[in-house]
LUMTOR-867977 format. One record per residue: x, y, z of N, C-alpha, C in turn; residue number from 1; residue in three letters. Coordinates in steps of 0.02 Angstrom, whole numbers, plus 50000, padded with zeros to 5 digits. Example, Ala and Ser with C-alpha at 12.3 -4.5 7.8 and 13.67 -1.06 7.14 Angstrom:
BEGIN
<<50660; 49716; 50390>; <50615; 49775; 50390>; <50660; 49835; 50390>; 1; Ala>;
<<50642; 49888; 50354>; <50684; 49947; 50357>; <50645; 50002; 50394>; 2; Ser>;
This chain:
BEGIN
<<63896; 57449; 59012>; <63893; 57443; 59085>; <63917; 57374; 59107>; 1; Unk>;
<<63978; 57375; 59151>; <63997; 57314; 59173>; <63929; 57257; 59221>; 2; Unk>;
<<63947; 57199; 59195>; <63905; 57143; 59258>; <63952; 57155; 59313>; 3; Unk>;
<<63954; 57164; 59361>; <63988; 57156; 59443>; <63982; 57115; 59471>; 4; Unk>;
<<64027; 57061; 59494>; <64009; 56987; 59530>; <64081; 56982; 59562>; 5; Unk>;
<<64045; 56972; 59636>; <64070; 56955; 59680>; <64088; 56904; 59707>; 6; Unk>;
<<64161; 56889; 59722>; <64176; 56798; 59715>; <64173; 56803; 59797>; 7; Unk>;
<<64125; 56770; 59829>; <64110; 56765; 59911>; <64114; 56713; 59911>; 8; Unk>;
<<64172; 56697; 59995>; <64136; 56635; 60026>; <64181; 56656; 60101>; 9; Unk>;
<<64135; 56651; 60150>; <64179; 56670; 60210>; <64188; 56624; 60245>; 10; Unk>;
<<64233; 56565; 60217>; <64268; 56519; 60257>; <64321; 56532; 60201>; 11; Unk>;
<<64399; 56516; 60229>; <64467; 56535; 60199>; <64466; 56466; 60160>; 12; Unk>;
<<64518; 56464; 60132>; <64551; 56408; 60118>; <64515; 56366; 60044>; 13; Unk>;
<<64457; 56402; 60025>; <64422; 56373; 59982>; <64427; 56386; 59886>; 14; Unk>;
<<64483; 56433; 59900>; <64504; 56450; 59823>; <64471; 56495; 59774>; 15; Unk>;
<<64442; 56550; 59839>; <64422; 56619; 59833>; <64459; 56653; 59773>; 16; Unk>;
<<64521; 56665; 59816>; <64573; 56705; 59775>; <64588; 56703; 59725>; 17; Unk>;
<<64602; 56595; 59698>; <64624; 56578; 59638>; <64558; 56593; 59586>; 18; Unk>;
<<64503; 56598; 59600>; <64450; 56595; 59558>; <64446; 56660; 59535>; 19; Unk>;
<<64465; 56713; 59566>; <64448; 56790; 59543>; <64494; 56803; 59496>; 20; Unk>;
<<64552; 56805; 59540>; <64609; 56793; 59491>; <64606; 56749; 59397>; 21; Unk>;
<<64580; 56695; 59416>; <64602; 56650; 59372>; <64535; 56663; 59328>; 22; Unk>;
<<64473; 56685; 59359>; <64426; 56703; 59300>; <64427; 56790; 59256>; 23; Unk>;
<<64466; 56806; 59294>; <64481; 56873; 59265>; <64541; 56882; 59211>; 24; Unk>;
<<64571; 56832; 59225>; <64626; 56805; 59175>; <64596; 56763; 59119>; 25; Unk>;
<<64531; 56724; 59119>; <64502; 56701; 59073>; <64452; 56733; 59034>; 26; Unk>;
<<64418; 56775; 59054>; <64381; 56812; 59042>; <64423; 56877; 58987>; 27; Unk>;
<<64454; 56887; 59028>; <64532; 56941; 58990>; <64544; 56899; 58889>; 28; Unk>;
<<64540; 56837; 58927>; <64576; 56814; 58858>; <64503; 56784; 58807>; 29; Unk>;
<<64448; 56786; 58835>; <64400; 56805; 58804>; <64393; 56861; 58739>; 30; Unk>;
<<64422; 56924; 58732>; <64429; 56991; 58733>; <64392; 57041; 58768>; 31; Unk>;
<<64344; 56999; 58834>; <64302; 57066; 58863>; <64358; 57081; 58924>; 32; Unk>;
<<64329; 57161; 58922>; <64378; 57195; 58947>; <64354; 57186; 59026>; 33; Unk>;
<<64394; 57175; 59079>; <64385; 57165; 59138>; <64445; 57200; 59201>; 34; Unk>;
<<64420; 57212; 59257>; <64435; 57254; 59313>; <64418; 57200; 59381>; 35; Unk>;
<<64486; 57189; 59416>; <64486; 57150; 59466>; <64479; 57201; 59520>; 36; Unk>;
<<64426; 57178; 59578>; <64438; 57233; 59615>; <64468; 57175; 59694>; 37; Unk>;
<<64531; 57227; 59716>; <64556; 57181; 59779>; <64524; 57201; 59817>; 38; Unk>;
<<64474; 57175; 59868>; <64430; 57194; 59915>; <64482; 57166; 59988>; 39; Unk>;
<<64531; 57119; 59981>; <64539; 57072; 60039>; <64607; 57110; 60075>; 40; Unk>;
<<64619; 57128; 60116>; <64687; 57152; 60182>; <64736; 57100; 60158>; 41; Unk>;
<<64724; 57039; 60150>; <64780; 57004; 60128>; <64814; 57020; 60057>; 42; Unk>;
<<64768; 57044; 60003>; <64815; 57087; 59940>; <64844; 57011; 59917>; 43; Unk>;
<<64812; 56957; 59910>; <64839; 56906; 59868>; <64788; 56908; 59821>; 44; Unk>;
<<64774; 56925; 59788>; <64743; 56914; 59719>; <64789; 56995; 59684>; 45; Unk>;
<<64781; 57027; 59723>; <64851; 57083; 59692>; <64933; 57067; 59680>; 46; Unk>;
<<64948; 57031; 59711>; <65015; 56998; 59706>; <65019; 56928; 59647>; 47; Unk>;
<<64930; 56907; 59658>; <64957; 56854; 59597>; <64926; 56878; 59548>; 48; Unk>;
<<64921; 56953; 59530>; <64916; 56973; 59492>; <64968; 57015; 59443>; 49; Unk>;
<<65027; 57003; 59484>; <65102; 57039; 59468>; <65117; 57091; 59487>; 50; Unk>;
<<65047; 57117; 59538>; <65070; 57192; 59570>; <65092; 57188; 59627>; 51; Unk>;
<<65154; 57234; 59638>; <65169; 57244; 59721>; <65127; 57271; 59767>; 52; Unk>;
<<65095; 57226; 59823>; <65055; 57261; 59859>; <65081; 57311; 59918>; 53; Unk>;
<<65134; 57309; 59928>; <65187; 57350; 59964>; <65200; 57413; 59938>; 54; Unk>;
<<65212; 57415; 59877>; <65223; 57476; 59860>; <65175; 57510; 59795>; 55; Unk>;
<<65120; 57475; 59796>; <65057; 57518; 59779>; <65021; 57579; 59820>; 56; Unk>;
<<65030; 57636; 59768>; <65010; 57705; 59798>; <64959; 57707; 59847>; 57; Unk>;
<<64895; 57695; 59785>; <64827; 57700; 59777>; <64796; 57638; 59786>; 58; Unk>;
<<64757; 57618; 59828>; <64721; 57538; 59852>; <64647; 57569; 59849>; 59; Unk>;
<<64603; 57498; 59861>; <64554; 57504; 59853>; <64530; 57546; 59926>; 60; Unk>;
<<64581; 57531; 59965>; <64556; 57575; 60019>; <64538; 57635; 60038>; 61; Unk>;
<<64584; 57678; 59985>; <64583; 57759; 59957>; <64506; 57777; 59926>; 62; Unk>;
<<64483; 57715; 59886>; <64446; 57736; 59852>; <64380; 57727; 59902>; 63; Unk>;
<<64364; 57664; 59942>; <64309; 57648; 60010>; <64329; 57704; 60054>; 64; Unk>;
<<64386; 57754; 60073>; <64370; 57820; 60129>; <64349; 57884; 60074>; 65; Unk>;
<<64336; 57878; 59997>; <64342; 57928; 59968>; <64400; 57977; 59979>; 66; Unk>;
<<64471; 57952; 59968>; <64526; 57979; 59963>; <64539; 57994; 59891>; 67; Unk>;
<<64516; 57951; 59839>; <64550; 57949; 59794>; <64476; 57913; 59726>; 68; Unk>;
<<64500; 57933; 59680>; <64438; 57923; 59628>; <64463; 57824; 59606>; 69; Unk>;
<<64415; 57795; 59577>; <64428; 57725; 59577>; <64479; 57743; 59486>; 70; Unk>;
<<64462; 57786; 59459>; <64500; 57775; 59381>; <64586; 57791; 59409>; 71; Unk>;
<<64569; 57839; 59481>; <64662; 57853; 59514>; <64698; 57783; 59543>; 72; Unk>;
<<64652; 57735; 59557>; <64689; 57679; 59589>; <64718; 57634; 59553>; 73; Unk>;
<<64672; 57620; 59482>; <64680; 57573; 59431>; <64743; 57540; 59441>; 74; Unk>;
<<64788; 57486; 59434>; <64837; 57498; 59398>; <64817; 57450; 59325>; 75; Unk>;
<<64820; 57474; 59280>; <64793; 57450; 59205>; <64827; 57405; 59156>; 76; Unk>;
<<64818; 57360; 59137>; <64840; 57326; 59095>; <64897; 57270; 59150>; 77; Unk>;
<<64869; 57223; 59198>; <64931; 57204; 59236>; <64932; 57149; 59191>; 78; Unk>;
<<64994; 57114; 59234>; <65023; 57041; 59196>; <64973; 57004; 59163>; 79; Unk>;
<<64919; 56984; 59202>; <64861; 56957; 59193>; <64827; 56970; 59139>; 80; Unk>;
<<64845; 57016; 59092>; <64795; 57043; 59036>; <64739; 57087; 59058>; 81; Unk>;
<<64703; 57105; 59147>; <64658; 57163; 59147>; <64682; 57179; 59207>; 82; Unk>;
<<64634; 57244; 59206>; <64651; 57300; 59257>; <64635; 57277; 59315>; 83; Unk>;
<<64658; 57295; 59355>; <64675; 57285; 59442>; <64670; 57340; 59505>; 84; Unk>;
<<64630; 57337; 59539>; <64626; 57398; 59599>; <64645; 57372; 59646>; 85; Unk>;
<<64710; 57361; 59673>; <64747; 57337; 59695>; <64730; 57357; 59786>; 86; Unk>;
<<64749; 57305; 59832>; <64735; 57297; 59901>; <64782; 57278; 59948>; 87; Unk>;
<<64778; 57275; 59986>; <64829; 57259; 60047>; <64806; 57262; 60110>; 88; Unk>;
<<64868; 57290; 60173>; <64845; 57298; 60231>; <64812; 57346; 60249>; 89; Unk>;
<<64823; 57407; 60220>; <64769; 57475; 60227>; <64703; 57460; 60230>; 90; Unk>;
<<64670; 57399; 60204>; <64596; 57384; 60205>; <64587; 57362; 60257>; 91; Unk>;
<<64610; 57350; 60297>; <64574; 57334; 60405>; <64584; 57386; 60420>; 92; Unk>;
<<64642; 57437; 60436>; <64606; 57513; 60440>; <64562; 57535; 60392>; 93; Unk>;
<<64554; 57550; 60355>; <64495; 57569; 60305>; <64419; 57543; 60346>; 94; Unk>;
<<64418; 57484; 60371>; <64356; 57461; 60366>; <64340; 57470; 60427>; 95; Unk>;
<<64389; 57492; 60472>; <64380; 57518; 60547>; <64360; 57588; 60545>; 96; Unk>;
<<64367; 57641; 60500>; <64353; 57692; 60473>; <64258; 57697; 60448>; 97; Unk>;
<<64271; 57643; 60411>; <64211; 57631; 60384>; <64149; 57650; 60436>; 98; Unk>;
<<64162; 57604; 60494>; <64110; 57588; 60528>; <64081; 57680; 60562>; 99; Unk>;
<<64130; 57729; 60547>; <64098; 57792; 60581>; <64073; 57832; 60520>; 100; Unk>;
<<64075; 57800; 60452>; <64045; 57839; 60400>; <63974; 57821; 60383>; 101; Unk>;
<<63929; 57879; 60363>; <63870; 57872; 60321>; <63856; 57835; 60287>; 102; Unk>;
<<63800; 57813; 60265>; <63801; 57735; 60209>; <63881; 57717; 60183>; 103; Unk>;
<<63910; 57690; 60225>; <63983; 57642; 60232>; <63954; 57583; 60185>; 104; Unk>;
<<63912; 57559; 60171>; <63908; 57515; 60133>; <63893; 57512; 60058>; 105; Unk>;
<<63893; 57589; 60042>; <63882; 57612; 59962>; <63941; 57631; 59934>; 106; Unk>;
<<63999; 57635; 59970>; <64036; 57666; 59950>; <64072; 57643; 59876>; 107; Unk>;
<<64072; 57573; 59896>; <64123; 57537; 59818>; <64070; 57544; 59777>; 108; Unk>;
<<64015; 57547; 59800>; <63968; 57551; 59722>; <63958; 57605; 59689>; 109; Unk>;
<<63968; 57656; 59748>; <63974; 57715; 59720>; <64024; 57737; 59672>; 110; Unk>;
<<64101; 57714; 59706>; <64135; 57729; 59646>; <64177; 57708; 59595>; 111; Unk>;
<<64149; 57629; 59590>; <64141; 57589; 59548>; <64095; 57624; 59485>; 112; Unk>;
<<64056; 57657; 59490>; <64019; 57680; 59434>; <64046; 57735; 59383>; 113; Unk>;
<<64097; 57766; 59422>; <64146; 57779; 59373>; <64159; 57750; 59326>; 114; Unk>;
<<64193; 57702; 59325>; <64218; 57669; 59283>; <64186; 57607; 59257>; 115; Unk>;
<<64118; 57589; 59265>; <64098; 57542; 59257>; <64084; 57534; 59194>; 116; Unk>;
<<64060; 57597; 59160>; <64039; 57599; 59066>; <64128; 57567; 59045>; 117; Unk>;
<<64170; 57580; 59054>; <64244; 57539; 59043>; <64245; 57468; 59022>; 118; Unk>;
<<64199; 57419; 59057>; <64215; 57356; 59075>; <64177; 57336; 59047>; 119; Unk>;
<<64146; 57251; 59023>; <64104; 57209; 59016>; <64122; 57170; 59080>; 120; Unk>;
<<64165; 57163; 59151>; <64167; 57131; 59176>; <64179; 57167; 59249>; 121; Unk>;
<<64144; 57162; 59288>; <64209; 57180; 59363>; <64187; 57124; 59435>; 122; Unk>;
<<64266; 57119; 59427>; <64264; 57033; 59475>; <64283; 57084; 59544>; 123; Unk>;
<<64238; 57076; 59606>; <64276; 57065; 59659>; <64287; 57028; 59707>; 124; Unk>;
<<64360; 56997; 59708>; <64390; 56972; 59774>; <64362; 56984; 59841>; 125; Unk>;
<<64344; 56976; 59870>; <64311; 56980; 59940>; <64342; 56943; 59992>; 126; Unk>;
<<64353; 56962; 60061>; <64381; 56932; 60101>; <64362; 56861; 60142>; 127; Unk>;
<<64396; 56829; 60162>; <64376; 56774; 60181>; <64305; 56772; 60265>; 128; Unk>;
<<64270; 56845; 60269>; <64250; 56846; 60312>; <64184; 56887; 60319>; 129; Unk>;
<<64132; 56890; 60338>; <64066; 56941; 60315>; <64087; 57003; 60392>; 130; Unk>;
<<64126; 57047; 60337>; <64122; 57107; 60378>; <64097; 57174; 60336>; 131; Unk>;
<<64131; 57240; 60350>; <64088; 57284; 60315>; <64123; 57287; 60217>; 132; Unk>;
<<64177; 57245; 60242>; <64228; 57265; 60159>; <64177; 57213; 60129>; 133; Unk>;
<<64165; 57136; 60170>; <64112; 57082; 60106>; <64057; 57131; 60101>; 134; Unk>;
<<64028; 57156; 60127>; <63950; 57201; 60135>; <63963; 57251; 60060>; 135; Unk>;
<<64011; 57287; 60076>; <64037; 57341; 60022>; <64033; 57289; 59954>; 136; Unk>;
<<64088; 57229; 59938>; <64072; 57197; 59873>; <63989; 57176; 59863>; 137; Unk>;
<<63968; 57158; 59915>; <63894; 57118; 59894>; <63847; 57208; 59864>; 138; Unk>;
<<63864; 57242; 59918>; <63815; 57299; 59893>; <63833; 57314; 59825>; 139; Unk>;
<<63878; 57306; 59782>; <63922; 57322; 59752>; <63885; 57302; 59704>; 140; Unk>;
<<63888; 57226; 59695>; <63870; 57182; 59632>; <63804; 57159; 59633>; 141; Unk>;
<<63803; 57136; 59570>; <63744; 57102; 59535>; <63726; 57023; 59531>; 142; Unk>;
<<63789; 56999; 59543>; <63785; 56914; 59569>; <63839; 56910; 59608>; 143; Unk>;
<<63843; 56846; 59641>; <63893; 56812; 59681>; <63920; 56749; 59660>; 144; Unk>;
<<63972; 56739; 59675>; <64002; 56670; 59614>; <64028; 56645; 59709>; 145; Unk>;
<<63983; 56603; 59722>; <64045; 56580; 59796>; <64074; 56501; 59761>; 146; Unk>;
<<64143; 56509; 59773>; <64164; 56445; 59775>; <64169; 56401; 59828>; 147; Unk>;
<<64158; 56338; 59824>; <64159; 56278; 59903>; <64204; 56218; 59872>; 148; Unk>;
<<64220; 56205; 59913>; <64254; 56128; 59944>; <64212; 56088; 59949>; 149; Unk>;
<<64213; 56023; 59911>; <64145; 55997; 59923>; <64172; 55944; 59986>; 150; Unk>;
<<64162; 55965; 60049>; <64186; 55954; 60113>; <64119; 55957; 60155>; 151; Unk>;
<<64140; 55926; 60228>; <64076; 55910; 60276>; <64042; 56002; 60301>; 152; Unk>;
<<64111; 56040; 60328>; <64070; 56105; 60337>; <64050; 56139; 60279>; 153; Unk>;
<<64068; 56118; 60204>; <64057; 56162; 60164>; <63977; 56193; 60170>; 154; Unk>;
<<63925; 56136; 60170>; <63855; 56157; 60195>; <63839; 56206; 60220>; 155; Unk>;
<<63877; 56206; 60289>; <63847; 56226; 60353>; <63850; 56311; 60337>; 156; Unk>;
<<63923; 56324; 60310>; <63942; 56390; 60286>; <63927; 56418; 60247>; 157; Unk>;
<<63884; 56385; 60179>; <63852; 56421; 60129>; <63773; 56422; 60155>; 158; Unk>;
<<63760; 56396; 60206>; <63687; 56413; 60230>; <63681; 56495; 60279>; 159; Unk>;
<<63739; 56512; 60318>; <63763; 56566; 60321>; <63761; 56613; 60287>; 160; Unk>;
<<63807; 56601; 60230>; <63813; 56632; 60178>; <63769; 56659; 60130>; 161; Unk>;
<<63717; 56637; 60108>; <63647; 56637; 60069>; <63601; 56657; 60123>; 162; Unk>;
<<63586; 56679; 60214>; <63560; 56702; 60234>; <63596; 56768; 60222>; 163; Unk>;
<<63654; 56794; 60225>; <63666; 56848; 60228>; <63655; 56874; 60156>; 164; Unk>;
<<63670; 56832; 60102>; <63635; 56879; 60028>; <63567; 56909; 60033>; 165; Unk>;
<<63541; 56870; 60061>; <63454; 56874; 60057>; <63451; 56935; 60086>; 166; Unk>;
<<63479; 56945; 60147>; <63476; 56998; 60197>; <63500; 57057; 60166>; 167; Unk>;
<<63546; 57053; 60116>; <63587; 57100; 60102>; <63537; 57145; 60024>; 168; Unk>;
<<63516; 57090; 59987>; <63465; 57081; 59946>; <63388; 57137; 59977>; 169; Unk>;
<<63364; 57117; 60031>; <63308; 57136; 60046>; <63312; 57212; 60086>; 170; Unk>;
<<63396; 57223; 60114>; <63387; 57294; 60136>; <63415; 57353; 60082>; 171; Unk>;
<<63484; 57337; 60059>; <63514; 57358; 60027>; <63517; 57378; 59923>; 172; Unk>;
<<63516; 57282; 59927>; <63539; 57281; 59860>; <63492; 57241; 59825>; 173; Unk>;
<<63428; 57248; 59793>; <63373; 57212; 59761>; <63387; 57158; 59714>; 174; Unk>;
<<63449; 57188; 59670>; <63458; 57174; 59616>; <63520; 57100; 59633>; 175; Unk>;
<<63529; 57093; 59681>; <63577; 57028; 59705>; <63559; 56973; 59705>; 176; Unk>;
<<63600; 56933; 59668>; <63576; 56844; 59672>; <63620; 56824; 59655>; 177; Unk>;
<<63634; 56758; 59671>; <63684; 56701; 59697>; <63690; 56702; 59585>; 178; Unk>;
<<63744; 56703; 59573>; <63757; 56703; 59516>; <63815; 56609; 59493>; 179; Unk>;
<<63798; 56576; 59539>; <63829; 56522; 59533>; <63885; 56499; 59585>; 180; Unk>;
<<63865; 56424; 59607>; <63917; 56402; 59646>; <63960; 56339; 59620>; 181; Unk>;
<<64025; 56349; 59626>; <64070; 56337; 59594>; <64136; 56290; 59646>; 182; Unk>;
<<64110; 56218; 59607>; <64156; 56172; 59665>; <64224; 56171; 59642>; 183; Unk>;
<<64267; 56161; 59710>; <64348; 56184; 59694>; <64394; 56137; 59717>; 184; Unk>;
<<64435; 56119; 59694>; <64511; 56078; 59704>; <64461; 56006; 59741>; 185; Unk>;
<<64438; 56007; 59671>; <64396; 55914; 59679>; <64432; 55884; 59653>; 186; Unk>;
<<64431; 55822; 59716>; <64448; 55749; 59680>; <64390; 55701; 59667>; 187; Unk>;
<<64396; 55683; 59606>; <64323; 55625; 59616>; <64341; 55565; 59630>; 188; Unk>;
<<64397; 55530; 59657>; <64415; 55496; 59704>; <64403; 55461; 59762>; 189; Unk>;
<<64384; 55540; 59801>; <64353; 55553; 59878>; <64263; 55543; 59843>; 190; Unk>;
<<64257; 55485; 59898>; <64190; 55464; 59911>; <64133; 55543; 59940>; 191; Unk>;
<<64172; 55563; 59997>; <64133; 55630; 60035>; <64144; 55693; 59964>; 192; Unk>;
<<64162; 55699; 59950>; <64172; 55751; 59892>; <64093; 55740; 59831>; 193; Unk>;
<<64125; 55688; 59823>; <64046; 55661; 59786>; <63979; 55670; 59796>; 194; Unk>;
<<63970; 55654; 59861>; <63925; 55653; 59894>; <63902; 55715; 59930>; 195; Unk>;
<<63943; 55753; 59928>; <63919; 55841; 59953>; <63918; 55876; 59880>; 196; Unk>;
<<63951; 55844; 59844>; <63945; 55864; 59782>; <63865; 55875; 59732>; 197; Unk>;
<<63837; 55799; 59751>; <63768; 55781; 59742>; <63709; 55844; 59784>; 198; Unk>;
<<63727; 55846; 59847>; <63695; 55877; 59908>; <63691; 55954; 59872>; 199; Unk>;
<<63740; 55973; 59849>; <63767; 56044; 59825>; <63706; 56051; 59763>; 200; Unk>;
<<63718; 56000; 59728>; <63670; 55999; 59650>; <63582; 55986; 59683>; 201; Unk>;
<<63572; 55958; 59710>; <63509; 55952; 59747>; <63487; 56015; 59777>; 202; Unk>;
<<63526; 56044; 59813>; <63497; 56125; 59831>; <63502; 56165; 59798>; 203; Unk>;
<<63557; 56193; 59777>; <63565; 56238; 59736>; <63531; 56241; 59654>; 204; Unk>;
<<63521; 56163; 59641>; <63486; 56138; 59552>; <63542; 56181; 59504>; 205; Unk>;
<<63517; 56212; 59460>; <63554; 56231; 59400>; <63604; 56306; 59411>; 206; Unk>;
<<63596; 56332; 59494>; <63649; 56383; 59514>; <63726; 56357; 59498>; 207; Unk>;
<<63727; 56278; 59515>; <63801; 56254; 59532>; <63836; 56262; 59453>; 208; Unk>;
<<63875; 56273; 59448>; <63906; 56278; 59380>; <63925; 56202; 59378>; 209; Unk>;
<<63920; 56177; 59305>; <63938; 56099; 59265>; <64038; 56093; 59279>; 210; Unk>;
<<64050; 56171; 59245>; <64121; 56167; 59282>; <64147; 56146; 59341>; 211; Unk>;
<<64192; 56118; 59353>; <64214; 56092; 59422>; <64310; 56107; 59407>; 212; Unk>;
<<64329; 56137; 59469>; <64388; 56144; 59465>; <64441; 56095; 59504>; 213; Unk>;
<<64469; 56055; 59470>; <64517; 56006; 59497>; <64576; 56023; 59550>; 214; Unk>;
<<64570; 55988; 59601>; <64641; 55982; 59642>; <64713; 55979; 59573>; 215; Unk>;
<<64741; 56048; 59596>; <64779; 56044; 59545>; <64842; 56071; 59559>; 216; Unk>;
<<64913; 56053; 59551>; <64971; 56100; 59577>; <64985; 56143; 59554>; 217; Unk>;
<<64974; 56152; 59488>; <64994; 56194; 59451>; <64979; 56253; 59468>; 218; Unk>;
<<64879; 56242; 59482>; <64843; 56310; 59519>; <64879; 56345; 59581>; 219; Unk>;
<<64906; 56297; 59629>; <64937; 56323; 59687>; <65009; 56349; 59656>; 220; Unk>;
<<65037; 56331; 59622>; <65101; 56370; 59591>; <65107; 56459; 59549>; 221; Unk>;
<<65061; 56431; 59518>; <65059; 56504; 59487>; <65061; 56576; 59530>; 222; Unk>;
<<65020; 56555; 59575>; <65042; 56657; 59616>; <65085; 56659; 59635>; 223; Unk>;
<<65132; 56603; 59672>; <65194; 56620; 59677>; <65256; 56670; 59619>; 224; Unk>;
<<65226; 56667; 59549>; <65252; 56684; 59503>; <65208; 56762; 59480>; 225; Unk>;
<<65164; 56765; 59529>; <65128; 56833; 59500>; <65085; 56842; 59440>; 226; Unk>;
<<65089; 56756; 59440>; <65029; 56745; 59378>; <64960; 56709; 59386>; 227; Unk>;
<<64921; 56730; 59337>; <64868; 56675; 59315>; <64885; 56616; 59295>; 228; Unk>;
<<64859; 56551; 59317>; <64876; 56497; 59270>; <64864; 56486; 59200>; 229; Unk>;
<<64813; 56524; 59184>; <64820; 56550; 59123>; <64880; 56566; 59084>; 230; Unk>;
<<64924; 56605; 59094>; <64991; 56626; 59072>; <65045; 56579; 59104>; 231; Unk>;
<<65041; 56563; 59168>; <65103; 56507; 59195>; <65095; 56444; 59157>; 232; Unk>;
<<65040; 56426; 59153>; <65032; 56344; 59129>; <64976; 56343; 59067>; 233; Unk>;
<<64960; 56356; 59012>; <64904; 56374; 59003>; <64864; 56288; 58983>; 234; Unk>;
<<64919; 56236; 58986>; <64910; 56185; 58974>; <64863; 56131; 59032>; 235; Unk>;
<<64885; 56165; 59064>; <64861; 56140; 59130>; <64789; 56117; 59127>; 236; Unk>;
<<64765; 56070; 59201>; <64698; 56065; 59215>; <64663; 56098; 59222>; 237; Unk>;
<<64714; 56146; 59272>; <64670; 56204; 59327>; <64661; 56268; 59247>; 238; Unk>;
<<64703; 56281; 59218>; <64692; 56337; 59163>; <64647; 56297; 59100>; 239; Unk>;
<<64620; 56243; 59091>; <64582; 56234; 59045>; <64516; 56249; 59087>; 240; Unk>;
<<64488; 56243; 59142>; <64462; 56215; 59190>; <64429; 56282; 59184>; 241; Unk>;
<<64444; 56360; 59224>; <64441; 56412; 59204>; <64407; 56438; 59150>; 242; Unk>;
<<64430; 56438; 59102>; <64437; 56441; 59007>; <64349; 56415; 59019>; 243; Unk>;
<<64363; 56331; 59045>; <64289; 56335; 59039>; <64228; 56353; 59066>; 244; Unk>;
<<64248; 56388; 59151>; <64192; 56435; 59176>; <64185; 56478; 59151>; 245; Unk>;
<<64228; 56508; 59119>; <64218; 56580; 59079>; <64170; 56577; 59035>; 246; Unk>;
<<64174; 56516; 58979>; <64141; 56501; 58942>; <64040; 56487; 58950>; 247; Unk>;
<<64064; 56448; 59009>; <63996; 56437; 59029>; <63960; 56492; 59060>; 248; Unk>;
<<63980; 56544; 59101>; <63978; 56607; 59109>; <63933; 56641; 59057>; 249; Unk>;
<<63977; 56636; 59000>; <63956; 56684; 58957>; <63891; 56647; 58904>; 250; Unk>;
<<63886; 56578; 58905>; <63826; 56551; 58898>; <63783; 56573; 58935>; 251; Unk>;
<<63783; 56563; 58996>; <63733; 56586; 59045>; <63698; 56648; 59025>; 252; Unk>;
<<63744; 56697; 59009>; <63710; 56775; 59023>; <63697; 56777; 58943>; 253; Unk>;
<<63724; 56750; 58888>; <63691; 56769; 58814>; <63604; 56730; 58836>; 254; Unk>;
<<63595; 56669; 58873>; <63531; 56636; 58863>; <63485; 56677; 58900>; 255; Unk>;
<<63530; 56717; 58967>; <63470; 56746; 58985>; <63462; 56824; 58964>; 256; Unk>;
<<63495; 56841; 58913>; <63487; 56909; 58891>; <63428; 56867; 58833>; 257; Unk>;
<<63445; 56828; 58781>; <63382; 56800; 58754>; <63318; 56777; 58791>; 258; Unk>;
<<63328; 56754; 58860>; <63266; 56761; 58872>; <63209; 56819; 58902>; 259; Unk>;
<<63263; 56877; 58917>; <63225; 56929; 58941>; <63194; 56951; 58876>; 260; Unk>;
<<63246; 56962; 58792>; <63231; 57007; 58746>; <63157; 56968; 58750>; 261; Unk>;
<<63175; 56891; 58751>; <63098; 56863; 58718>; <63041; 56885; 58759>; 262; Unk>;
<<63035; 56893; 58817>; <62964; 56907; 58863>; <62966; 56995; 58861>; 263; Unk>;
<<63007; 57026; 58823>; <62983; 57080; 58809>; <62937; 57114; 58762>; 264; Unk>;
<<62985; 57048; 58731>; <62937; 57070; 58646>; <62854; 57031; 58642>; 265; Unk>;
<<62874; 56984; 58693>; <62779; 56948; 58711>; <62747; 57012; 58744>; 266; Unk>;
<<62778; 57052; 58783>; <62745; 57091; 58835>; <62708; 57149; 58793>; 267; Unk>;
């Protein structure tokens, strides 16, 4: 049964995209098998994934009106090394649709479960905004990976943000929690970076991941090429950088699968 984690943050510009992308490409080269899901109208994590979002059949949108089964949308094995449910503009109609359907907000989880025995991983992309498509990923998953800018509004917007998990948590989805926050295109240079940086580790304590992802060009180059930096650069900052959230990732969940086995076997 796949973990499901949802990369949220509904302010743009914060390196949403590159992180789904670029941890699904690390994770890939892990050998666990993983499924990107494009949740976002913009279809950039599908394009820098090497798929045409133009002339993809089947979107995730087919699968949120129940048009189409989620194993029909796949497209499998992309550039990236894992599978892809590829997105575009059809998802703002879709989600205008949404709003006249029956639990509209079960839908990706619903048929996500298809295919979920498939995966050890399923990342979704989420849009830069809390409407019913973010609602659909959060109902969806089992953690949230938001990435921030360690910037003056970054605060203001993850206090937002973590009211609506809770909310989403207490009606919907029990099993939801902030699965790590993850600072992006840092310079440690910048004095204010530092210092929200600190602010970030003070609230959040041991949520924030040790990883930190560097202001990096390389990162901004690669989708232009339909790749992971992983495969464009693997030399890079931004692709070692990755490599090592993945890593720490997967520390995370071996310590806490040891610590559940252990309070079982006390129990």
């Amino acid at each position: 049964m796949a973990k499901t984690i949802s990369v949220t943050n509904q302010k743009g510009g914060v390196g949403k995209t590159t992180t789904a992308v670029n941890l699904a490409a690390s994770m890939s080269a892990t050998k666990r098998n993983v499924l990107l899901v494009d949740l976002d109208p913009q279809g950039n994590a599908t394009m820098g994934s090497g798929v045409d979002k133009r002339t993809a059949e089947k979107t995730t949108a087919n699968v949120l009106l129940g048009e189409s089964l989620a194993s029909e949308c796949i497209v499998y094995d992309s550039k990236g090394g894992y599978d892809i449910m590829p997105g575009n503009e059809q998802l703002t109609a879709a989600e205008v649709k949404l709003l006249e359907i029956k639990g509209r907000e079960f839908k990706l989880r619903k048929a996500l479960q298809e295919v979920s025995d498939q995966y050890d991983y399923i990342f979704i992309d989420s849009p830069p905004s809390l409407n019913m498509l973010t609602v659909n990923g959060l109902v969806a998953a089992k953690g949230v990976i938001i990435p921030t800018q360690c910037e003056y509004y970054a605060l203001e917007g993850l206090s937002a943000l973590t009211q609506t998990i809770e909310r989403i948590r207490m009606s919907a989805n029990p099993e939801l929690d902030i699965e790590g926050v993850l600072r992006t295109m840092f310079d440690p240079r910048n004095n204010l970076a530092n210092d929200v940086s600190a602010q970030l580790t003070a609230h959040f304590g041991d949520s924030v991941y040790r990883t930190i992802i560097p202001r990096n060009v390389t990162l901004a180059e690669a989708p232009s090429h339909g790749l992971p930096v992983l495969l464009y650069d693997k030399r890079s900052r931004g692709s070692l950088a990755y490599l090592a959230l993945a890593g720490e990732m997967l520390r995370r969940n071996e310590d806490q699968v040891a610590t559940t086995t252990a309070q079982a076997s006390v129990n």
